[in-house]
C-alpha positions in Angstrom: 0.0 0.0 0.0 1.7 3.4 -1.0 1.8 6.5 1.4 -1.0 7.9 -0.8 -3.6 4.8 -0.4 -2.2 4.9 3.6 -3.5 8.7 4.2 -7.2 8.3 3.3 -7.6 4.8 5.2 -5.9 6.0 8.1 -8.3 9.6 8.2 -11.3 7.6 7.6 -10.4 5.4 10.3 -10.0 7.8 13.0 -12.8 10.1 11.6 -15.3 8.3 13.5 -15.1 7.8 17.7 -15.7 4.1 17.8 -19.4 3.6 20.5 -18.0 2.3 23.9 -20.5 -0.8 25.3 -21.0 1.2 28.7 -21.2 5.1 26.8 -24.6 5.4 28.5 -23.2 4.3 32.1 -20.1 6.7 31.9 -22.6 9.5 30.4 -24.9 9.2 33.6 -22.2 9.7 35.8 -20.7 12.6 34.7 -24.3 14.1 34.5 -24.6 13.0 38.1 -21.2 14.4 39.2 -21.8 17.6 37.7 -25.7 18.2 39.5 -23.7 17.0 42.5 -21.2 19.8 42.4 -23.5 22.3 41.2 -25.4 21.2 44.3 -22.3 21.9 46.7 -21.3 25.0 45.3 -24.3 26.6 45.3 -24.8 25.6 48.9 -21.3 27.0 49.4 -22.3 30.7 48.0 -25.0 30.6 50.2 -23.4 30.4 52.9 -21.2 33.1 52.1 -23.5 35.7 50.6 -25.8 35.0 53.9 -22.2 35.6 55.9 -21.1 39.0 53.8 -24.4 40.4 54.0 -24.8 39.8 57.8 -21.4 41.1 58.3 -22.5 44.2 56.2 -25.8 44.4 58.2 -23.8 44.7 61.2 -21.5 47.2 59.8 -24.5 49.5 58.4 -26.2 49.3 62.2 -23.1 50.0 64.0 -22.3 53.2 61.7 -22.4 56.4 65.1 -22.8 59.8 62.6 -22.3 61.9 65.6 -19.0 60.5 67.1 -16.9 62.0 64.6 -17.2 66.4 64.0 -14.8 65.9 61.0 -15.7 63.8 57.8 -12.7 64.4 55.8 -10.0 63.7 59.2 -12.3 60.5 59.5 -11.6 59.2 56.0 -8.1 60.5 55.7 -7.0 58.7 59.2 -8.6 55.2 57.1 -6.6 56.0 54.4 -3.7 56.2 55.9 -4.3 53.1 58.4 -5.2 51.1 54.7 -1.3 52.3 53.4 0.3 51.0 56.1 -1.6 47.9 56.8 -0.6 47.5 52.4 2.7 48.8 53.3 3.0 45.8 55.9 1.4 43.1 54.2 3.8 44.1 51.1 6.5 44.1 53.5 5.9 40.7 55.0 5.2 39.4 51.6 8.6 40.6 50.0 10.2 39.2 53.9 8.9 35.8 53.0 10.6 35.7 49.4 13.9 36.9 50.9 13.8 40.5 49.3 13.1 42.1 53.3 15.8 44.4 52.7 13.8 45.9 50.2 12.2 49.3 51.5 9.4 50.1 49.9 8.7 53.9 52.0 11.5 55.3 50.1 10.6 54.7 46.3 8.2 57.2 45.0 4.0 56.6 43.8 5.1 56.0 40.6 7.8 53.2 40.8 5.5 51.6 43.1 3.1 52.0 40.6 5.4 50.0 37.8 6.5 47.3 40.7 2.8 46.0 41.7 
């Protein structure tokens, strides 16, 4: 048989996915893993959404307008608690990897910027 006879019989051959005896079995299980993890993950994000929103519940009731005169001192005091708790974590991250010597606090915004 020449390499041109060989081709066409071999691409016919493998053109078709030869029935398995038990294709029906295997299909059944797969359709029964899948509604068995759908099951568990929607149960899962359930959970959490019901979590979040009664952590954010509690957030929203525990809000006191009046304990704070000044808004803006408020919001810039979180601000600057959020840079140093990134400044830390970023820190502790680099400390892990060996690079601790690293100090981020005297690079300017914008070669932070390029290194994140």
């Amino acid at each position: 048989m020449s390499a041109d006879e060989f081709d066409p019989a071999i691409e016919r051959l493998f053109a078709r996915t030869p029935t398995m005896p038990d294709a029906s079995l295997f299909t059944a299980e797969v359709e029964q893993r899948l509604h068995n993890g759908s099951r568990v993950r929607f149960i899962c994000l359930s959970v959490a959404g019901v979590v979040g929103g009664v952590f954010a519940a509690r957030e929203v009731v525990s809000i006191n307008f009046s304990a704070e005169r000044d808004p803006a001192n408020a919001l810039g005091q979180g601000l600057q608690a959020v840079s140093i708790n990134a400044h830390n974590a970023v820190q502790s991250g680099l400390d892990q990897v060996g690079m601790g010597s690293l100090d981020l606090g005297s690079m300017s915004g914008m070669q932070m910027f390029w290194i994140v």
